[in-house]
PyMOL CGO cylinders between C-alpha atoms (Angstrom):
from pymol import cmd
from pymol.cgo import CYLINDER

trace = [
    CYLINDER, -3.36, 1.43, -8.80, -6.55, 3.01, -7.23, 0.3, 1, 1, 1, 1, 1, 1,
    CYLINDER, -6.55, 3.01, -7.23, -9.89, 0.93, -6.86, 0.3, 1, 1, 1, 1, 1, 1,
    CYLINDER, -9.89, 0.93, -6.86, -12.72, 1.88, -5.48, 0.3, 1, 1, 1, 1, 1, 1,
    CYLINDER, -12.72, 1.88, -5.48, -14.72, 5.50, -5.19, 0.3, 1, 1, 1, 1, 1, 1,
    CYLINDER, -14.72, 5.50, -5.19, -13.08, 8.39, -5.82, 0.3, 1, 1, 1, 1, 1, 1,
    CYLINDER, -13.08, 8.39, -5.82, -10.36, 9.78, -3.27, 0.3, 1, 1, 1, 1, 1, 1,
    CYLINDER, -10.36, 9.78, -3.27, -12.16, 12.89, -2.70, 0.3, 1, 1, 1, 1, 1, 1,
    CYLINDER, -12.16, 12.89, -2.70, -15.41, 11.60, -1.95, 0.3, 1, 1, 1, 1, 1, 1,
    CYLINDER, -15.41, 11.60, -1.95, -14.17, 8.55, 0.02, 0.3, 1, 1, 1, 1, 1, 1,
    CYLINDER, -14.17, 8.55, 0.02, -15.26, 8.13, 3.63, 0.3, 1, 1, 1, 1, 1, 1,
    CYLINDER, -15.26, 8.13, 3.63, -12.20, 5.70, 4.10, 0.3, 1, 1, 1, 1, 1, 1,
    CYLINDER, -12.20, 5.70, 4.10, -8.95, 5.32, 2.78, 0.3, 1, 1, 1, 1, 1, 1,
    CYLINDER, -8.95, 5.32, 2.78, -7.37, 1.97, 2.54, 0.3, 1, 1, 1, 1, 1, 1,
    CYLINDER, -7.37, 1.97, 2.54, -3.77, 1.08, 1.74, 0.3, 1, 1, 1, 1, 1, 1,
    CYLINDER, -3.77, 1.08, 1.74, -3.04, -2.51, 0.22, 0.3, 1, 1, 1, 1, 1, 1,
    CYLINDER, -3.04, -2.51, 0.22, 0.49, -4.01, 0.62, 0.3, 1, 1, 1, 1, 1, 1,
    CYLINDER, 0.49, -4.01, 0.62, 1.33, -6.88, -1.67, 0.3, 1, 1, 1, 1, 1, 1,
    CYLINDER, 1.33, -6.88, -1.67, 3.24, -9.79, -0.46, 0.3, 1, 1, 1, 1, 1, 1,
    CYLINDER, 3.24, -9.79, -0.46, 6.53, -11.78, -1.68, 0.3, 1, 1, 1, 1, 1, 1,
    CYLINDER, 6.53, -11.78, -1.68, 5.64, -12.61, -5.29, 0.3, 1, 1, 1, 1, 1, 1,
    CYLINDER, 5.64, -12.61, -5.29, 3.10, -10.70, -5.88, 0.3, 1, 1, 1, 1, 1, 1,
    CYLINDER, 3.10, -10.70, -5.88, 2.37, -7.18, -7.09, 0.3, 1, 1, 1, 1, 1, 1,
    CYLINDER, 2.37, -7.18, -7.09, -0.42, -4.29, -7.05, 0.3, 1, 1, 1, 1, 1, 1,
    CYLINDER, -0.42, -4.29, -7.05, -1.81, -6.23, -9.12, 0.3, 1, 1, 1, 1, 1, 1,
    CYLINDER, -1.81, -6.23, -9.12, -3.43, -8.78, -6.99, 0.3, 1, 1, 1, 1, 1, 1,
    CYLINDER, -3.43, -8.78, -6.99, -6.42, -10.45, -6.85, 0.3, 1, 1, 1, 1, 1, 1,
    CYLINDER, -6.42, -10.45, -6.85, -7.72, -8.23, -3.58, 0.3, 1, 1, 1, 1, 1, 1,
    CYLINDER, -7.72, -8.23, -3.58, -11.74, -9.11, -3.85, 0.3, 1, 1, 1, 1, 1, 1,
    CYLINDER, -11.74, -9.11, -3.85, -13.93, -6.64, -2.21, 0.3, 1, 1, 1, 1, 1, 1,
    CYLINDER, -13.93, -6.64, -2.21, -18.32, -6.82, -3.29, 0.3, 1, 1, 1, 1, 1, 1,
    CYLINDER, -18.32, -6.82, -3.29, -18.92, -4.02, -5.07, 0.3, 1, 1, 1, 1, 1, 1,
    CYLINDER, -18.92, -4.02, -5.07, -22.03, -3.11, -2.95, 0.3, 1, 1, 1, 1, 1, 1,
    CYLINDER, -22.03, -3.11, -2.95, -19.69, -2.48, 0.37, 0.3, 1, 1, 1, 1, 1, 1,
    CYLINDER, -19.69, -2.48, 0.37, -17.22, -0.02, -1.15, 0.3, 1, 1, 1, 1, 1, 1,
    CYLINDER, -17.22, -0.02, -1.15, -19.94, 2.02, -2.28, 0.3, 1, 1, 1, 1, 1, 1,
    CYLINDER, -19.94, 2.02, -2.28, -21.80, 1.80, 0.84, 0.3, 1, 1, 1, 1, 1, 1,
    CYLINDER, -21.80, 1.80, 0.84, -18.66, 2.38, 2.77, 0.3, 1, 1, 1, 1, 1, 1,
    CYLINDER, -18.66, 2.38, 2.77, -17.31, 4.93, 0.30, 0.3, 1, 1, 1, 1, 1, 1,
    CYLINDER, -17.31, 4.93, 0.30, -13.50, 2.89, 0.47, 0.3, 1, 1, 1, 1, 1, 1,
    CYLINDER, -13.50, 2.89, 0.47, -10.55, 4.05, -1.69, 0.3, 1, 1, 1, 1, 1, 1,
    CYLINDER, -10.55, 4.05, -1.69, -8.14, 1.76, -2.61, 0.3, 1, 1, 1, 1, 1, 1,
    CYLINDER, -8.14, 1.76, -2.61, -4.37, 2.21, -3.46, 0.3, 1, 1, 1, 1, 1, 1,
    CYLINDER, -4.37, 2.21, -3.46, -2.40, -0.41, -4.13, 0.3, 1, 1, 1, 1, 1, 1,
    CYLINDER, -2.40, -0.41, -4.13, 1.71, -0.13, -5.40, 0.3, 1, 1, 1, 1, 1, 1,
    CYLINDER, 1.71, -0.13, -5.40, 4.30, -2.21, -6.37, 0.3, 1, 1, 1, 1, 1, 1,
    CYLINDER, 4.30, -2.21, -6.37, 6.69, -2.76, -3.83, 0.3, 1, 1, 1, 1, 1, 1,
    CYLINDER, 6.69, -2.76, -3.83, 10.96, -2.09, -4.62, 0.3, 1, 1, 1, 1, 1, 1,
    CYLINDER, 10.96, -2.09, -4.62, 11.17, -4.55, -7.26, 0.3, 1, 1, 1, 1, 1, 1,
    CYLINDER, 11.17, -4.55, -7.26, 8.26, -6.15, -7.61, 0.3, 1, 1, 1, 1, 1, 1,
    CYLINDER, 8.26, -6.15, -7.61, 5.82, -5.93, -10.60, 0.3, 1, 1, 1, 1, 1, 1,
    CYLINDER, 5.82, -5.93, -10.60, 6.89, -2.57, -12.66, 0.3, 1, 1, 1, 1, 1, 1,
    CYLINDER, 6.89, -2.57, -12.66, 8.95, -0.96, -10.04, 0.3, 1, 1, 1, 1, 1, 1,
    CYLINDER, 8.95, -0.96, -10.04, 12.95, -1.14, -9.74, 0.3, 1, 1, 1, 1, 1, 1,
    CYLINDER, 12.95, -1.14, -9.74, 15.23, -3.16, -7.68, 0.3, 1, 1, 1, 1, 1, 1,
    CYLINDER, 15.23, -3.16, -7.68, 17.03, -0.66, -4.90, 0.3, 1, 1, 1, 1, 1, 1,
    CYLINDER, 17.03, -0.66, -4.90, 20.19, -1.97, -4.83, 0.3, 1, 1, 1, 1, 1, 1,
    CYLINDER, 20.19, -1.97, -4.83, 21.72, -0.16, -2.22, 0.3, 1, 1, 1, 1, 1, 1,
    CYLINDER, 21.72, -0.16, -2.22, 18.75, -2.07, 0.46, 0.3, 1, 1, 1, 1, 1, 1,
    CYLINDER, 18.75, -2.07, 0.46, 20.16, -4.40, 3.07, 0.3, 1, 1, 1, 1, 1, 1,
    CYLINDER, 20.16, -4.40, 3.07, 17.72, -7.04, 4.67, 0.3, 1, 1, 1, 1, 1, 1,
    CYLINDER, 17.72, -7.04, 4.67, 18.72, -4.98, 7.86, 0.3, 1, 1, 1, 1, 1, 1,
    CYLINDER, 18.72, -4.98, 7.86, 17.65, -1.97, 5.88, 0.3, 1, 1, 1, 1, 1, 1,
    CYLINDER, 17.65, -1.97, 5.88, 14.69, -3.23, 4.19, 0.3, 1, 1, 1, 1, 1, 1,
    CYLINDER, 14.69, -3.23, 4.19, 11.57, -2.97, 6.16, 0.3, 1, 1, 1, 1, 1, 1,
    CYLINDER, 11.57, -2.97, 6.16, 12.98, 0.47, 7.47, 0.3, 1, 1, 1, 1, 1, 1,
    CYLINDER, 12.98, 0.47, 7.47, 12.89, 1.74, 3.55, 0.3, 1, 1, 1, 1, 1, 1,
    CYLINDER, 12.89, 1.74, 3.55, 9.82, -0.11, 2.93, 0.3, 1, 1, 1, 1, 1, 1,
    CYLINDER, 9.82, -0.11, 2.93, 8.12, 2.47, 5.76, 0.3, 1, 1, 1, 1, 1, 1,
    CYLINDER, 8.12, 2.47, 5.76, 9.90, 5.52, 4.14, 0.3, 1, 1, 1, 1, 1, 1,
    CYLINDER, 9.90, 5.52, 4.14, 8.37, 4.67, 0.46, 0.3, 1, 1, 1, 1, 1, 1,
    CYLINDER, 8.37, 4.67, 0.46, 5.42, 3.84, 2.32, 0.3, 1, 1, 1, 1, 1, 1,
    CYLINDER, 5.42, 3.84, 2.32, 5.28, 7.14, 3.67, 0.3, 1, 1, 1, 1, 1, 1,
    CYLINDER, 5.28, 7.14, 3.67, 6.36, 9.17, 0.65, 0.3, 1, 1, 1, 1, 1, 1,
    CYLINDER, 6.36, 9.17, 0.65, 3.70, 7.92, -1.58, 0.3, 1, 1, 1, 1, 1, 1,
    CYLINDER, 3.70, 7.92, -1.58, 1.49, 8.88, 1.28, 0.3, 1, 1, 1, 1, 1, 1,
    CYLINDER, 1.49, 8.88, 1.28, 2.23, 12.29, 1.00, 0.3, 1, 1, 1, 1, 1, 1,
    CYLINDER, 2.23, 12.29, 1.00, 2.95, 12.48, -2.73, 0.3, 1, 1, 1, 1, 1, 1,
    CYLINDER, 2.95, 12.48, -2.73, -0.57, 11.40, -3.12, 0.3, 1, 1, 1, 1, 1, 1,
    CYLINDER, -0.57, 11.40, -3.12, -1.59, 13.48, -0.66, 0.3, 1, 1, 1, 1, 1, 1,
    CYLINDER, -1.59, 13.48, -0.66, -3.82, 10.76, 0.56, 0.3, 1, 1, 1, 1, 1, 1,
    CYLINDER, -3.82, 10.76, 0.56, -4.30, 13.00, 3.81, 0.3, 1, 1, 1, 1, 1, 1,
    CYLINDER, -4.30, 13.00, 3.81, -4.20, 12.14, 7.80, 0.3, 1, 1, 1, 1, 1, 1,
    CYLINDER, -4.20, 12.14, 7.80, -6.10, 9.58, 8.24, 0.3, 1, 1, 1, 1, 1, 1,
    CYLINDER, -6.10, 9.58, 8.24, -5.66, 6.09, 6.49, 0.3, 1, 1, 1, 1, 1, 1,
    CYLINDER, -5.66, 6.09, 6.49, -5.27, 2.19, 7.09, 0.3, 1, 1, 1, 1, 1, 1,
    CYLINDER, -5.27, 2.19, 7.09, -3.09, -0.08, 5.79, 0.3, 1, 1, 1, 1, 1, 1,
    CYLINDER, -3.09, -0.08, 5.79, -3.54, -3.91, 5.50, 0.3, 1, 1, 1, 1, 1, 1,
    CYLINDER, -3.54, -3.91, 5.50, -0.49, -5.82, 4.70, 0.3, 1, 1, 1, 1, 1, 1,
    CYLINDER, -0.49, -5.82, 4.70, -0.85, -9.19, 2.90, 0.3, 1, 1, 1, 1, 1, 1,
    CYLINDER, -0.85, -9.19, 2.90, 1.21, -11.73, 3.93, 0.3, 1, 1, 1, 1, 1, 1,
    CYLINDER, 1.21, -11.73, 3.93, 4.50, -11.05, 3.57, 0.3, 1, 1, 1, 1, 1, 1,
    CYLINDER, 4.50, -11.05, 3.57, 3.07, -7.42, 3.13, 0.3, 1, 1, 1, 1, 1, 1,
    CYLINDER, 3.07, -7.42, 3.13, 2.33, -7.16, 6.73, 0.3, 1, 1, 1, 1, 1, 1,
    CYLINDER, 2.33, -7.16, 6.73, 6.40, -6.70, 7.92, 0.3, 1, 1, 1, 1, 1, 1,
    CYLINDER, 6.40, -6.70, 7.92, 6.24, -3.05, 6.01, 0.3, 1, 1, 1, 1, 1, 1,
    CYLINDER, 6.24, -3.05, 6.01, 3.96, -1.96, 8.97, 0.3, 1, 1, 1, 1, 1, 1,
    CYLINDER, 3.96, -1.96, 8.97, 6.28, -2.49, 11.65, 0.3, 1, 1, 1, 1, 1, 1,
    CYLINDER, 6.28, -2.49, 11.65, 8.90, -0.56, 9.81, 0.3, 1, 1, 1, 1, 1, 1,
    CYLINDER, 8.90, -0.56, 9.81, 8.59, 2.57, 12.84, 0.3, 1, 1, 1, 1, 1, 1,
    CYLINDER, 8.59, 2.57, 12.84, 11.33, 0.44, 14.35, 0.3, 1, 1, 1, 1, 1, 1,
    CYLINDER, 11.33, 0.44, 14.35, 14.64, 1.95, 13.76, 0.3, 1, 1, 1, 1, 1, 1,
]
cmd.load_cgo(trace, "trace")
């Protein structure tokens, strides 16, 4: 789900990660008045098996926040969401950023 202004014509890009029981579909309140000053683009997904997307069965909870990093960085480049981005992880959310840990 994108909020916000346009990718192309964003001055910052801004990923949102969900936490446990929730989905892209939360309530993630930003005024109005600052993304369009700030020009901020907003994706938000549905983590593996949360809101519409499917269960990966073959995860581990050794495995998980490893994958979560890899579908973090796919959609990143299937996007093409470019170089330069941020991420803030919501609760729960927050784990998928340390996923660079093998």
């Amino acid at each position: 789900m994108e909020r916000g202004v346009p990718k192309a014509k964003s001055n910052c890009k801004i990923i949102i990660v969900h936490g446990f029981g929730s989905s892209k579909d939360m309530n993630f309140q930003v005024p109005q008045e600052l993304i369009e000053e700030l020009g901020i683009y907003f994706l938000l997904f549905d983590r593996s098996g949360y809101g519409k997307s499917d269960l990966n069965p073959r995860r581990s909870v050794k495995s998980e926040v490893k994958s979560e990093a890899l579908d973090l960085q796919e959609l990143v480049d299937q996007l093409r969401i470019g170089p330069k981005f941020y991420v803030i992880g919501v609760s729960m959310g927050g784990w998928v950023l340390d996923g660079r840990q093998g």
